[in-house]
PQR file with spaces between the fields and no chain letter, atoms N, CA, C, O and H, PARSE charges and radii, in Angstrom:
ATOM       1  N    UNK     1      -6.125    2.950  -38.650 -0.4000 1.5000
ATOM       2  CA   UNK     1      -5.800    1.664  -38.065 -0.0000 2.0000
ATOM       3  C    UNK     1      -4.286    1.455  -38.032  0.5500 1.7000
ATOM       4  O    UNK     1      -3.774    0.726  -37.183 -0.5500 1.4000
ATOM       5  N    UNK     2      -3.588    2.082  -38.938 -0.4000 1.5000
ATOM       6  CA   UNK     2      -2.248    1.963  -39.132 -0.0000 2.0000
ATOM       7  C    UNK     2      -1.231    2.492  -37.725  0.5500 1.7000
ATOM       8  O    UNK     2      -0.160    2.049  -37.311 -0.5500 1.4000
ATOM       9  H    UNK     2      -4.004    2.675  -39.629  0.4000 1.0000
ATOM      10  N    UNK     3      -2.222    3.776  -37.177 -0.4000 1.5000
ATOM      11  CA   UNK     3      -1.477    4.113  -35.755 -0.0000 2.0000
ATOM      12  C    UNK     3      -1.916    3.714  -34.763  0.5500 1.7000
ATOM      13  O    UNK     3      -1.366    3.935  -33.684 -0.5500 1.4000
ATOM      14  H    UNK     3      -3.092    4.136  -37.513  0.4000 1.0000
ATOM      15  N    UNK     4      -3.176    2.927  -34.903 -0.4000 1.5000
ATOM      16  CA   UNK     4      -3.659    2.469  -33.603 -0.0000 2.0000
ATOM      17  C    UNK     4      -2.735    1.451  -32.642  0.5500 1.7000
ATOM      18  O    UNK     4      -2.734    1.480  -31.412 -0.5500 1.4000
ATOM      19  H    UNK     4      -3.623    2.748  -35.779  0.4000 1.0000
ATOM      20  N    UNK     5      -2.085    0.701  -33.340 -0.4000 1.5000
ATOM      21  CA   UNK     5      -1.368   -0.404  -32.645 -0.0000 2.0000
ATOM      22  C    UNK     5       0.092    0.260  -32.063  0.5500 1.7000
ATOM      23  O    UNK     5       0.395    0.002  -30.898 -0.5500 1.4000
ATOM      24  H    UNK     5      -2.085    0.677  -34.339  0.4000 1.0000
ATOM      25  N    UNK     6       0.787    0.920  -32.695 -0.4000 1.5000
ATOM      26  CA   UNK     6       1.834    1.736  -32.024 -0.0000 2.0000
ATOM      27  C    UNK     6       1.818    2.429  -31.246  0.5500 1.7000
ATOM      28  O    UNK     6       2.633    2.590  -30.337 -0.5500 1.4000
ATOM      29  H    UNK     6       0.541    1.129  -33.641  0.4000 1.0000
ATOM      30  N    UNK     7       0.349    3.262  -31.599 -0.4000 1.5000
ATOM      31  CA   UNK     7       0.284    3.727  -29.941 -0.0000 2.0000
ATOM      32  C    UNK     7       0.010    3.313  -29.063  0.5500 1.7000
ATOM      33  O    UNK     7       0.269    3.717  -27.930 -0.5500 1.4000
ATOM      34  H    UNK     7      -0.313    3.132  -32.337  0.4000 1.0000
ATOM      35  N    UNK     8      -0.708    2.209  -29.453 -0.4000 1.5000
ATOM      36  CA   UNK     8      -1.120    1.273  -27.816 -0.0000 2.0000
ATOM      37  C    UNK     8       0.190    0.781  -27.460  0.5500 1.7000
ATOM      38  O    UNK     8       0.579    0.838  -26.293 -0.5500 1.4000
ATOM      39  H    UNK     8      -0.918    1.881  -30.374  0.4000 1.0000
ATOM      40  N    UNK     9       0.766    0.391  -28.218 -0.4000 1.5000
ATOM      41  CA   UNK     9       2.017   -0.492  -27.340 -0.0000 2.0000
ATOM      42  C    UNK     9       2.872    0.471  -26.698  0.5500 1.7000
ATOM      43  O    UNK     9       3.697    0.288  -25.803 -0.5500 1.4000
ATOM      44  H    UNK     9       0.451    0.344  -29.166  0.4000 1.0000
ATOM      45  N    UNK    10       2.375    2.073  -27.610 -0.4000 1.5000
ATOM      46  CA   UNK    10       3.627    3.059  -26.769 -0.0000 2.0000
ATOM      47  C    UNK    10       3.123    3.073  -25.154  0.5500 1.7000
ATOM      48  O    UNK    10       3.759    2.755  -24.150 -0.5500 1.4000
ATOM      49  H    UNK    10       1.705    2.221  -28.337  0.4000 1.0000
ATOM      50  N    UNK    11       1.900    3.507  -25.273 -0.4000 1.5000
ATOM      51  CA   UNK    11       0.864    3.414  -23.804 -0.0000 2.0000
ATOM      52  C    UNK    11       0.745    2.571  -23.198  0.5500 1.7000
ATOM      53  O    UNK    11       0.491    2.852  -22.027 -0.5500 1.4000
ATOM      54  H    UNK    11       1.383    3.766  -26.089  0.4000 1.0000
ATOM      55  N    UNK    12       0.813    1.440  -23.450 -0.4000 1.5000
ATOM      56  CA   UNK    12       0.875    0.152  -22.496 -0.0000 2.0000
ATOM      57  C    UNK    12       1.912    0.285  -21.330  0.5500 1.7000
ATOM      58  O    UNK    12       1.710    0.411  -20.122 -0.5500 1.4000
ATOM      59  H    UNK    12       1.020    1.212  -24.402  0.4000 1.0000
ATOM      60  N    UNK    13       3.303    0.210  -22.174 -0.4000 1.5000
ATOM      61  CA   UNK    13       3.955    0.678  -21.040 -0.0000 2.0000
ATOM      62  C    UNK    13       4.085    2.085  -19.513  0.5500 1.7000
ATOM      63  O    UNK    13       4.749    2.161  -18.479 -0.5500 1.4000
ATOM      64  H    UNK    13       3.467    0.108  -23.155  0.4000 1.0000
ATOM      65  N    UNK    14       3.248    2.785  -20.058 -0.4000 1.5000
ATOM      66  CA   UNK    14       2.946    4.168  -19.046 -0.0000 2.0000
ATOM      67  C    UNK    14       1.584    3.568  -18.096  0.5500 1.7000
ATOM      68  O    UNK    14       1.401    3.729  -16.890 -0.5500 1.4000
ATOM      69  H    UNK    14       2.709    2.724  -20.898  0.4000 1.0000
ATOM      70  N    UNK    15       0.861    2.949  -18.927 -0.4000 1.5000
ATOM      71  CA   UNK    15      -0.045    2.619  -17.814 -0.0000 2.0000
ATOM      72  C    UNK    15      -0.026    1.182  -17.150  0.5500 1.7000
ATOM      73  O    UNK    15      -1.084    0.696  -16.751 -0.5500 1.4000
ATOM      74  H    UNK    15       1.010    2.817  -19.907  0.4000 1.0000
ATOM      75  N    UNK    16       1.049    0.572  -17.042 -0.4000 1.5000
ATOM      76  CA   UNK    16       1.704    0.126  -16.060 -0.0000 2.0000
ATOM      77  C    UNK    16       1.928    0.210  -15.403  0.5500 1.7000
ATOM      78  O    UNK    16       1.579   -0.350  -14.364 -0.5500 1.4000
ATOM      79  H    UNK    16       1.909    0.967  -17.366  0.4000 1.0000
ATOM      80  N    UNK    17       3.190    1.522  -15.745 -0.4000 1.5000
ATOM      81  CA   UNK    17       3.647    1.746  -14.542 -0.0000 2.0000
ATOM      82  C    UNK    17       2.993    2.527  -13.598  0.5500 1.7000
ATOM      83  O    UNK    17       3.236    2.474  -12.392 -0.5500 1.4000
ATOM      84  H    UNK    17       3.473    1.977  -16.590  0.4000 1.0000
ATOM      85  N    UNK    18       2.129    3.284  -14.143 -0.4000 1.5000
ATOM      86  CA   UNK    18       1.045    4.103  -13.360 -0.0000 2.0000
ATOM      87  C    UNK    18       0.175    3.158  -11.861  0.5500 1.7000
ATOM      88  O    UNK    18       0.114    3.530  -10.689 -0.5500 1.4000
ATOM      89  H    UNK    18       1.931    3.327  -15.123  0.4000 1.0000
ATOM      90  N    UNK    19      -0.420    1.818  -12.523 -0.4000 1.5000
ATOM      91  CA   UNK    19      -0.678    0.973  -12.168 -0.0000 2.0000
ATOM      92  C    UNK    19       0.502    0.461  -10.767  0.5500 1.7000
ATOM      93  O    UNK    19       0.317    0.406   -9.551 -0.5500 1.4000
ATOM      94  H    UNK    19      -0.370    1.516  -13.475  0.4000 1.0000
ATOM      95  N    UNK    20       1.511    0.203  -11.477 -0.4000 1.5000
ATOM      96  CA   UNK    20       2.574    0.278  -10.375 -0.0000 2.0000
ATOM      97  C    UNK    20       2.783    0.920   -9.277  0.5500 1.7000
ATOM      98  O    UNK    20       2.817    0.431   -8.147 -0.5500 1.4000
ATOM      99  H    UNK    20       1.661    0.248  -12.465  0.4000 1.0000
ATOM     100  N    UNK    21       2.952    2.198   -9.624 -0.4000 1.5000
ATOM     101  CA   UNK    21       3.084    2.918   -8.733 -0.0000 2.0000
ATOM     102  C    UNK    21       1.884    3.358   -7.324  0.5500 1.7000
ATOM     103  O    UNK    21       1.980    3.685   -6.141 -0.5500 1.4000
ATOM     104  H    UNK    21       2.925    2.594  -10.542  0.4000 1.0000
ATOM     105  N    UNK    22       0.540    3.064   -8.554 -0.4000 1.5000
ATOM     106  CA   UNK    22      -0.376    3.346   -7.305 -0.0000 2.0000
ATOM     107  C    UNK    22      -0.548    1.898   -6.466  0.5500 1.7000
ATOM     108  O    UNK    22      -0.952    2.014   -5.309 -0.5500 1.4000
ATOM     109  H    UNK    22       0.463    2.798   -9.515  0.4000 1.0000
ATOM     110  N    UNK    23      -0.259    0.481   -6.987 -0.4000 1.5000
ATOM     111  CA   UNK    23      -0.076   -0.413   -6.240 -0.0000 2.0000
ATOM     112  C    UNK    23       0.738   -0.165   -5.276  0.5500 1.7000
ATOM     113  O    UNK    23       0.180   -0.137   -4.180 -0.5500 1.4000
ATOM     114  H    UNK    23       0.069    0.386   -7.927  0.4000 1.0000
ATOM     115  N    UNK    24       2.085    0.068   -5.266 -0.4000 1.5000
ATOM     116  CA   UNK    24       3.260    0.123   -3.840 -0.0000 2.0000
ATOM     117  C    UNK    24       2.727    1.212   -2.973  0.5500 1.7000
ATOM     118  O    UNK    24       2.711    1.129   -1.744 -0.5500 1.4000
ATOM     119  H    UNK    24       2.538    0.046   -6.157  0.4000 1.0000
ATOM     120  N    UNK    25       2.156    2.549   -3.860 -0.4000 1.5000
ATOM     121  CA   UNK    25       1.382    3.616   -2.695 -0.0000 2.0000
ATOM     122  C    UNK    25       0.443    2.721   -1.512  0.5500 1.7000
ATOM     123  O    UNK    25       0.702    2.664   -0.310 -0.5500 1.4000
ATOM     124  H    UNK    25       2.169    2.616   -4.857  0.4000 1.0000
ATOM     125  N    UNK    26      -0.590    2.121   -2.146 -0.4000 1.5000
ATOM     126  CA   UNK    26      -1.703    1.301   -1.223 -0.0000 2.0000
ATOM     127  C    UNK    26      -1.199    0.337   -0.561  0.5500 1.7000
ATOM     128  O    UNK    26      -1.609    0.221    0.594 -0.5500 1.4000
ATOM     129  H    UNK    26      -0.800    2.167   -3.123  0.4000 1.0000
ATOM     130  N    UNK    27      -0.276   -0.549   -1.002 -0.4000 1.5000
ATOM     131  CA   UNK    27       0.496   -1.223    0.073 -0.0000 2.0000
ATOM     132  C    UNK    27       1.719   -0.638    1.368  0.5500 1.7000
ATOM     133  O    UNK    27       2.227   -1.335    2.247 -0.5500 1.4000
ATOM     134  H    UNK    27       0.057   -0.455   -1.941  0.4000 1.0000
ATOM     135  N    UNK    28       1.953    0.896    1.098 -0.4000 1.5000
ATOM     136  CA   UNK    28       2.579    1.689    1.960 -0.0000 2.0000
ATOM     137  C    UNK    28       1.774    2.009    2.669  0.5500 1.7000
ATOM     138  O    UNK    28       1.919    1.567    3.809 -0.5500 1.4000
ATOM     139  H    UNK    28       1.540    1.462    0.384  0.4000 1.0000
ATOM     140  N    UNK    29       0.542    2.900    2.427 -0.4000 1.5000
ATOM     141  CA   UNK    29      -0.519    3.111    3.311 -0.0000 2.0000
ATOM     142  C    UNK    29      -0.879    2.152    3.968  0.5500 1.7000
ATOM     143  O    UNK    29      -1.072    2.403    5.158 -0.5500 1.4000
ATOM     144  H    UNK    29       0.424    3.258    1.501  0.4000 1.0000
ATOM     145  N    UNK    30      -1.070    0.995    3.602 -0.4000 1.5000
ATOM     146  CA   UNK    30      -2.001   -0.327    4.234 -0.0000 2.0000
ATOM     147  C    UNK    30      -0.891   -1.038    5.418  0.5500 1.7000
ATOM     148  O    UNK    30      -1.183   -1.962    6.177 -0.5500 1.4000
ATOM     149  H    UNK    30      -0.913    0.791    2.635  0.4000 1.0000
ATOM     150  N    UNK    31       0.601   -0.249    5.328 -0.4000 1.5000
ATOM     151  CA   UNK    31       1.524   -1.041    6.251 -0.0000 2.0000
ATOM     152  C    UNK    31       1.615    0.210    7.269  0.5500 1.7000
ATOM     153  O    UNK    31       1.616    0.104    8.496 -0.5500 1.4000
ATOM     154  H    UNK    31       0.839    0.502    4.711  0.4000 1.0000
ATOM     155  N    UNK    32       1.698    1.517    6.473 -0.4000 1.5000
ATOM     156  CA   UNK    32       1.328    2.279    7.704 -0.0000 2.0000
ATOM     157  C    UNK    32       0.332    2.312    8.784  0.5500 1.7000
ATOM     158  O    UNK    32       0.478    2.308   10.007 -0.5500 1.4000
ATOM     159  H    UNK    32       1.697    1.603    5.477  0.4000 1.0000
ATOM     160  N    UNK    33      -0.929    2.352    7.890 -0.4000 1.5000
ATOM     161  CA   UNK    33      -2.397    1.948    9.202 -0.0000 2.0000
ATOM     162  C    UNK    33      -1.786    0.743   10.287  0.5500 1.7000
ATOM     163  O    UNK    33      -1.718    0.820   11.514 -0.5500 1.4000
ATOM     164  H    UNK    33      -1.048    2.355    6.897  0.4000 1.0000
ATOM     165  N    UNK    34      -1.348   -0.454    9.341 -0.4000 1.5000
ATOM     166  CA   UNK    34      -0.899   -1.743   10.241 -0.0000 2.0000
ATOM     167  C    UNK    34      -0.012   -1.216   11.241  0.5500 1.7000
ATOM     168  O    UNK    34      -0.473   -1.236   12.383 -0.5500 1.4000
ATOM     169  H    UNK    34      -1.404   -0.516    8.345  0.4000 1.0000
ATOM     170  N    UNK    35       1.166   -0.741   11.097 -0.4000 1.5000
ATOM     171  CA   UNK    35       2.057    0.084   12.067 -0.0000 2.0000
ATOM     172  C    UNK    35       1.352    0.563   13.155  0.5500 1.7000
ATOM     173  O    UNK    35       1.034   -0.028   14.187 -0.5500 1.4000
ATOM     174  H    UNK    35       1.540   -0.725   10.169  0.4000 1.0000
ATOM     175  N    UNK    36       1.133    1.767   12.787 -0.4000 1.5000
ATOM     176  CA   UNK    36      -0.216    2.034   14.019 -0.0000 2.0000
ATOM     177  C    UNK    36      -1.166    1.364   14.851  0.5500 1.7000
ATOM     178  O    UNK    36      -1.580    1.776   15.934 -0.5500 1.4000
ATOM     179  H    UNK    36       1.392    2.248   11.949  0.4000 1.0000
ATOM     180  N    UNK    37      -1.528    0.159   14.194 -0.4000 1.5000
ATOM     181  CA   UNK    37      -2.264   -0.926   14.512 -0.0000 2.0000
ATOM     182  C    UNK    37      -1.690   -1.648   16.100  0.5500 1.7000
ATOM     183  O    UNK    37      -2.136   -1.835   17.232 -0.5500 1.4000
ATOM     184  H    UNK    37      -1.193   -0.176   13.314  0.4000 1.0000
ATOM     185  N    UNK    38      -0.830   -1.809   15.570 -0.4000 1.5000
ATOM     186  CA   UNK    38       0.315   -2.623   16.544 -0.0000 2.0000
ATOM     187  C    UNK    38       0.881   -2.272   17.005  0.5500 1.7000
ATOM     188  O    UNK    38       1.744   -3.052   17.408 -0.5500 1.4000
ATOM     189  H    UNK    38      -0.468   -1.657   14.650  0.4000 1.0000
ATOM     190  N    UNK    39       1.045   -0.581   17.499 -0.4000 1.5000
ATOM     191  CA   UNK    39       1.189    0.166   18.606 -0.0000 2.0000
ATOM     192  C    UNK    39       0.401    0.329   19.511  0.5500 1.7000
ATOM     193  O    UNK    39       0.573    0.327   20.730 -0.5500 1.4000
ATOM     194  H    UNK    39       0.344    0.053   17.171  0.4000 1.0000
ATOM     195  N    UNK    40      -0.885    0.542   18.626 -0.4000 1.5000
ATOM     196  CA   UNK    40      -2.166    0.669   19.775 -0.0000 2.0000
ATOM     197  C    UNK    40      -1.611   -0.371   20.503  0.5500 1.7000
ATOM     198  O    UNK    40      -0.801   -0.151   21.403 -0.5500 1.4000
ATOM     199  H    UNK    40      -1.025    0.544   17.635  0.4000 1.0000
ATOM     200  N    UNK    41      -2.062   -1.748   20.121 -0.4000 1.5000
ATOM     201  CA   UNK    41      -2.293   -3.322   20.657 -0.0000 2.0000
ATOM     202  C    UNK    41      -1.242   -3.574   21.547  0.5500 1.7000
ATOM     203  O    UNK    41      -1.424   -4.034   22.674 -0.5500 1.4000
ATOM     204  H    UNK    41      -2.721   -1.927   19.390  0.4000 1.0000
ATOM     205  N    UNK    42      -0.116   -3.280   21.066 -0.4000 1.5000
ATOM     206  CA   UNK    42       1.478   -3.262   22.675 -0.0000 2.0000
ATOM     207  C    UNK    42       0.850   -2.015   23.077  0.5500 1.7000
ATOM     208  O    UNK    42       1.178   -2.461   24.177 -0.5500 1.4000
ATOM     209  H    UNK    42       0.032   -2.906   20.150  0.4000 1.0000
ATOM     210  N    UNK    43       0.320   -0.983   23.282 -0.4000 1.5000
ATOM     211  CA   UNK    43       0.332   -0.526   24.352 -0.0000 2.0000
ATOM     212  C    UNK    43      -1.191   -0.769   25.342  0.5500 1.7000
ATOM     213  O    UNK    43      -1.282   -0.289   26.472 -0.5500 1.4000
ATOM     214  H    UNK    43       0.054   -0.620   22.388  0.4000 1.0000
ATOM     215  N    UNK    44      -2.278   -1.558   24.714 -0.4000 1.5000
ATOM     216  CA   UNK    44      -3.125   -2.323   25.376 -0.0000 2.0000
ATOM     217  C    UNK    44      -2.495   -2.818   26.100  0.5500 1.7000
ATOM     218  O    UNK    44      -2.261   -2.420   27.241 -0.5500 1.4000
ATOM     219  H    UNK    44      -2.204   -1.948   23.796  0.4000 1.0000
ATOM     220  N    UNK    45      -1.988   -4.038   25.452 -0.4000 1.5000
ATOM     221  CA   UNK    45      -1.518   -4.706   26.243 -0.0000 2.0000
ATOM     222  C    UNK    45      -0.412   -4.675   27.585  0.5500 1.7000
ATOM     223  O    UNK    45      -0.594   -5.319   28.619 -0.5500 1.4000
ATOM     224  H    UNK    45      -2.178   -4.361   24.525  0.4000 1.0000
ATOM     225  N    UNK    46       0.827   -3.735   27.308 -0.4000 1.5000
ATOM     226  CA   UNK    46       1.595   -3.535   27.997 -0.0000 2.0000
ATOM     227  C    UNK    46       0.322   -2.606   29.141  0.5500 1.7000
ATOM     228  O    UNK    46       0.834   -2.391   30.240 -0.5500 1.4000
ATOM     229  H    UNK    46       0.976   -3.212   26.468  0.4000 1.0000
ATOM     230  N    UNK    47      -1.101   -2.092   29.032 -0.4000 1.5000
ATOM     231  CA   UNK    47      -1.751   -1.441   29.928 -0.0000 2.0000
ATOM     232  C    UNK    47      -2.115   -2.602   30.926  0.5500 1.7000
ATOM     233  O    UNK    47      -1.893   -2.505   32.133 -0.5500 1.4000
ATOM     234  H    UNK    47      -1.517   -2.267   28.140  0.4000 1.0000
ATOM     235  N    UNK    48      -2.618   -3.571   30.413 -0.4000 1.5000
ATOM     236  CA   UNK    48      -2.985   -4.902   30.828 -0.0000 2.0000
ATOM     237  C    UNK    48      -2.320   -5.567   31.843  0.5500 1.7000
ATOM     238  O    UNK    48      -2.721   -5.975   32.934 -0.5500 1.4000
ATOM     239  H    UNK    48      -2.797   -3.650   29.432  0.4000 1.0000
ATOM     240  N    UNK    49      -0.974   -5.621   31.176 -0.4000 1.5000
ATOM     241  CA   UNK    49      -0.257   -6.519   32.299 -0.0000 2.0000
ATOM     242  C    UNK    49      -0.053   -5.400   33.388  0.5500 1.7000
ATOM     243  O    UNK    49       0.130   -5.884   34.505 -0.5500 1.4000
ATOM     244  H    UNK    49      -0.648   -5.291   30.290  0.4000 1.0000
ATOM     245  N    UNK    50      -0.043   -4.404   33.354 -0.4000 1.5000
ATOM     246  CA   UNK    50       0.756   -3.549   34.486 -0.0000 2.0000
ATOM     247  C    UNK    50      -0.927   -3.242   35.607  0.5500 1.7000
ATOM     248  O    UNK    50      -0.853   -3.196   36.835 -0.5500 1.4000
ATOM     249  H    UNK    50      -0.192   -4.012   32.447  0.4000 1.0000
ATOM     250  N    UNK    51      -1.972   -3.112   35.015 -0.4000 1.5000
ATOM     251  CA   UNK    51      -2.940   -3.707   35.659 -0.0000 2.0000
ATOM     252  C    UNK    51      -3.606   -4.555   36.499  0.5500 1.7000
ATOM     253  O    UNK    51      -4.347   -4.405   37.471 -0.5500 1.4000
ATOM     254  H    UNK    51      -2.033   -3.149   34.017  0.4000 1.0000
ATOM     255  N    UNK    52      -2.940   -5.954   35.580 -0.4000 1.5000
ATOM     256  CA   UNK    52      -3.248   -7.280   36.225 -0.0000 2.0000
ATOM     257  C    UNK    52      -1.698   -7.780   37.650  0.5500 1.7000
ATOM     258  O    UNK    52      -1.908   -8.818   38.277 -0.5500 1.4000
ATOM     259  H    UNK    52      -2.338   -6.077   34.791  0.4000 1.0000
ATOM     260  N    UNK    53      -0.782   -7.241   37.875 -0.4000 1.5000
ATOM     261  CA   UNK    53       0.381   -7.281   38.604 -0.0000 2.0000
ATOM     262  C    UNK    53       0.053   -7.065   39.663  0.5500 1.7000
ATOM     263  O    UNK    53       0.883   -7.031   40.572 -0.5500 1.4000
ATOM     264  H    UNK    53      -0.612   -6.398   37.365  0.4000 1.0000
């Protein structure tokens, strides 16, 4: 019991940042898909208007 608490607090901090890091990954991915997203959609659209003219 005497090392249990030191090591948790040593580990706390690593799995944080672990935590961290795979958070900003999934929000990079999730802005990349979006990126793409909104290329498709301007180029719908820019299909659209040149259609409807």
């Amino acid at each position: 019991m005497d090392l249990f608490i030191p090591t948790l607090f040593t580990f706390i901090p690593v799995i944080l940042v672990a935590f961290l890091i795979r958070w900003i990954r999934l929000i990079k991915v999730n802005s990349d898909i979006q990126v793409e997203q909104n290329k498709e959609i301007i180029a719908l659209l820019k299909e659209k208007n040149h259609t409807s003219d």
